[in-house]
N, C-alpha and C positions, 0 to 999 in steps of 0.2 A: 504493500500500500504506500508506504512509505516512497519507494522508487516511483510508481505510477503518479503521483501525485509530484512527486518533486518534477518527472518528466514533463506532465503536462504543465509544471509551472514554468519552465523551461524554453518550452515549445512558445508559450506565452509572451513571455519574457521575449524570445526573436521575433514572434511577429510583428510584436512592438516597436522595436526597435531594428525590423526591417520596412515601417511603415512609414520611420523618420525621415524627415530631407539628407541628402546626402551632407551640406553642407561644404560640397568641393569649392575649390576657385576657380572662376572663370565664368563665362555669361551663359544664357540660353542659346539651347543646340536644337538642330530645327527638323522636328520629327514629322514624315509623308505618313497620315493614314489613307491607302489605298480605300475605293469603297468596297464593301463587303470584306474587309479585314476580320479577324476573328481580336475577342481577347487575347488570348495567348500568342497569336504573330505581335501583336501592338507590345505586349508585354517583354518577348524577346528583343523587339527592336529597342526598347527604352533602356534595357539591361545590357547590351551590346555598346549603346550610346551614352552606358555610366550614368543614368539621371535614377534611376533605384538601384535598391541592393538585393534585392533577389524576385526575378520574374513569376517565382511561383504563389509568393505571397501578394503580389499586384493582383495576378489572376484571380485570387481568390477575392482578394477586396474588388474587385470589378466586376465580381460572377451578376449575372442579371443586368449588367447595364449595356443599353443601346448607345455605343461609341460612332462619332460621326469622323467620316470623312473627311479631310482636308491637310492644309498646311500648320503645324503649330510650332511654337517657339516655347522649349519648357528647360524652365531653370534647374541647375542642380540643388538650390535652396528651395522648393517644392515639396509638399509630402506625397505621399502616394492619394490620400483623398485630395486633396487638391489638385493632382494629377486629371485624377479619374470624373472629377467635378467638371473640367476643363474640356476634356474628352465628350463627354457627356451634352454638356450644353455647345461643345461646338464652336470654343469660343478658340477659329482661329487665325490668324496671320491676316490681315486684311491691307489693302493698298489703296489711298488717298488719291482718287485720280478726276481732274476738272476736262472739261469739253466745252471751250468757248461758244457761242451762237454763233451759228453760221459756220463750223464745221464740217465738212464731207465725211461719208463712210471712207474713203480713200484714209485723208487724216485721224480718224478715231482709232482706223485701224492700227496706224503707226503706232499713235501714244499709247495706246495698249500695251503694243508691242516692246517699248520703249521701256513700259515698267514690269517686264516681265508678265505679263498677265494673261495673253494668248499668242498664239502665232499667227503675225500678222497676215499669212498667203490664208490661213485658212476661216480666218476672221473673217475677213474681206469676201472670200466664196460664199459664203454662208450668208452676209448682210447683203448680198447683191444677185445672188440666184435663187435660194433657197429660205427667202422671208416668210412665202408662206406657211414654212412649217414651223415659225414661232409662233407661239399660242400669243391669242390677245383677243380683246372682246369686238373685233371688228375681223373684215379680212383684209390681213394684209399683204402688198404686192407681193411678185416675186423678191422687187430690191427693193432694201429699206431704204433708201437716200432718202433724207428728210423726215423721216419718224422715228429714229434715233435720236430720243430727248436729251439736248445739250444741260447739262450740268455736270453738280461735283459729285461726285460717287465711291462709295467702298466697296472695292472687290474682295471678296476671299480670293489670295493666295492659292491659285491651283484649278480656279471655279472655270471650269468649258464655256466654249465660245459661245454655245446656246443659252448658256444659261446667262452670260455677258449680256448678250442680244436682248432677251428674255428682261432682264431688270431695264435698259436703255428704253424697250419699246412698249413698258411697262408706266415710264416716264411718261411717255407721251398721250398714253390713255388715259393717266389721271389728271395731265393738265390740260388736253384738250379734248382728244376725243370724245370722255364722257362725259365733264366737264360743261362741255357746251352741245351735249346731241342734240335737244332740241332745239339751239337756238340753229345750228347745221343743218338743221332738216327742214326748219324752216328759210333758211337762206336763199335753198331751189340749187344748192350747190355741193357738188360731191367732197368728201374727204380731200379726195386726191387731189380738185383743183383748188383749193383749197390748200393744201400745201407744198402745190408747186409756186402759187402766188405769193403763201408766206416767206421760202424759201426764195425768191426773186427780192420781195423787201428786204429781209434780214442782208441781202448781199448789198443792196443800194441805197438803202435808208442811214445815216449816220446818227442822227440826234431824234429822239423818242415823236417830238409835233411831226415830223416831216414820215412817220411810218404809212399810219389813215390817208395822208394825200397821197401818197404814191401808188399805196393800193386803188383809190378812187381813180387816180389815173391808167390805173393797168387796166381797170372793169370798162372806164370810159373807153377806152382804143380799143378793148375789145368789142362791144357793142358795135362800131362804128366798122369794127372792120380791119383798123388800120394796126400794121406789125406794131409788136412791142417798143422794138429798136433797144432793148438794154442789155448794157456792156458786160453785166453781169454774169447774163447767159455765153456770151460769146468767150468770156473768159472761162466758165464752165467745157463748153465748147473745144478750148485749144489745148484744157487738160494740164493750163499753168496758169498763173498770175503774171498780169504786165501790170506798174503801176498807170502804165500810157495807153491805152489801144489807139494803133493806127489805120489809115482806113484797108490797107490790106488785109488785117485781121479780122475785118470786117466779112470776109468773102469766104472765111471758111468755111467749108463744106460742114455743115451737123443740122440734125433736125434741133438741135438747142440752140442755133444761130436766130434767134428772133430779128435779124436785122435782113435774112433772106426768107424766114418762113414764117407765114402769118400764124395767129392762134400760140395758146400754150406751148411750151417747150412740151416733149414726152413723159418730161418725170422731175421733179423738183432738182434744183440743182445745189442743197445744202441742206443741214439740218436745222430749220428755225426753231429759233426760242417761242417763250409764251407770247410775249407784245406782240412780236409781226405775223405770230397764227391767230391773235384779236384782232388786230390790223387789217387781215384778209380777210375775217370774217365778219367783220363791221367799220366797211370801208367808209373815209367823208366822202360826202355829196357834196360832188363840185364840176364846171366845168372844164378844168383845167385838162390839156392833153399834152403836155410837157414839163420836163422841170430839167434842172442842169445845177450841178452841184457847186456851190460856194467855194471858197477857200477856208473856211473854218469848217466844212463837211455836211455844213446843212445846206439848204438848195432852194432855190427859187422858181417859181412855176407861172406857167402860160396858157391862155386859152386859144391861140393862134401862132400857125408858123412865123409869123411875124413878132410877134410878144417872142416866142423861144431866141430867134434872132437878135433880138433886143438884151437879151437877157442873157445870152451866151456872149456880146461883145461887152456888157458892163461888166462881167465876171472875169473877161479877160484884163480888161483895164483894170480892175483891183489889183490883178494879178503881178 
């Protein structure tokens, strides 16, 4: 009795004292749980990478818990329930990453990429061929250009490109889509033109008053018939940025060249923010059919090829 009882006090005594932080030197070591890992692989790996002292008493404190997937970063001053608390809720490795308005899928892809967070070739396949098979409460295209909600975001560390996708286009249904369906449905206007128009302001509009006119102006030229003409698309179009367009850039062949083809471009050419998807969908009423941009970035507007002429030589003489 004497022996069984010292042993079991013994056994005690270790797993106590195998349940303590190791308290080594050095920082946090950054452990991959695969998903469908088991306990005992997680538990191997953590003992292999010195952060406990013995895998089989982990296992045991872990028995019944559903451990998640991902990237974590776990210190060797940790206990084993705080380990497994960690494990458990999931809480890990996340990255800090912002997406200015007016954005491309082309560029999101990069900075993604840039913070480790996907692979840019396959990112980029997926947000421009295969958007229908992200889930959302609308349908959406095949390519996202343009419903990729620009803001700042936390990714987990490790989290797939769909599932990337998936919170970006996530974004976009809570600030607009649903946001505003009825005011949508009653517009007489579809999603999509709708955010190829916001997608054209966000690229032309520079100061917040000048959003609503410029939209008022893109709906006026369309009724009327008459091409867009904005440089926005044609830069879209050449697949770079010129601070200048000349008029040979003008000629480039793309159905996003609004300066040769009448009607909407095919497909938004950036990812708008909130304001210029309110902008396009509750444009001012005005007659205005031109505007031409200041030297401080906001811009001046015309009801006549003659007003625009007027207006494009005062803007050069400030100049």
């Amino acid at each position: 009795m004497v022996v069984l009882v010292g042993g079991a006090a013994g056994v005690n005594l270790y797993i106590r004292w195998a349940r303590k932080p190791l308290l080594s030197a050095g920082g946090p070591k950054r452990i991959t749980v695969p998903p469908g890992a088991t306990v005992e692989s997680v538990a191997r790996n953590l003992d292999e990478s010195g952060l406990i002292r013995d895998a089989r008493v982990f296992t045991m404190s872990a028995e019944g818990v559903s451990i998640r997937p991902g990237v974590y970063d776990i210190a060797p001053t940790e206990s084993v329930a705080q380990i497994v608390s960690r494990l458990e809720k999931g809480d890990v490795v996340t990255v800090r990453v912002t997406f200015p308005e007016g954005f491309t899928v082309r560029q999101i892809a990069k900075r993604l990429a840039k913070n480790e967070l996907c692979d840019e070739a396959l990112f980029y396949e997926l947000v421009t061929k295969r958007g229908k098979t992200i889930d959302a409460s609308f349908k959406p295209p095949a390519n996202l250009e343009g419903y990729l909600f620009p803001a700042t975001y936390r990714f987990p560390l490790g989290e797939t490109e769909g599932g990337i996708a998936e919170r970006m286009l996530s974004g976009f249904e809570s600030v607009f889509a649903k946001r505003y369906a009825d005011d949508i449905r009653r517009s007489g206007r579809t999603i999509s033109e709708l955010v190829i128009v916001a997608s054209m302001i966000e690229r032309e509009a520079r100061t917040p008053g000048d959003r609503p006119l410029i939209a008022g102006v893109i709906y006026n030229r369309l009724k009327r018939g008459m091409r867009l003409q904005i440089d926005a698309t044609v830069q879209y179009a050449r697949g770079e940025h010129k601070e200048r367009l000349l008029y040979r850039d003008l000629e480039v062949e793309s159905p996003y060249n609004t300066y040769r083809v009448a009607g909407l471009p095919p497909g938004p050419i950036c990812c708008p923010g909130a304001d210029a998807l309110e902008a396009a969908l509750n444009p001012a009423d005005h007659d205005f059919l031109f505007y031409v941009a200041k030297t401080d970035g906001s811009h001046v507007f015309g009801k006549t090829l003659a007003d625009h002429n007027r207006n494009i030589a005062a803007v050069r003489r400030s100049r």
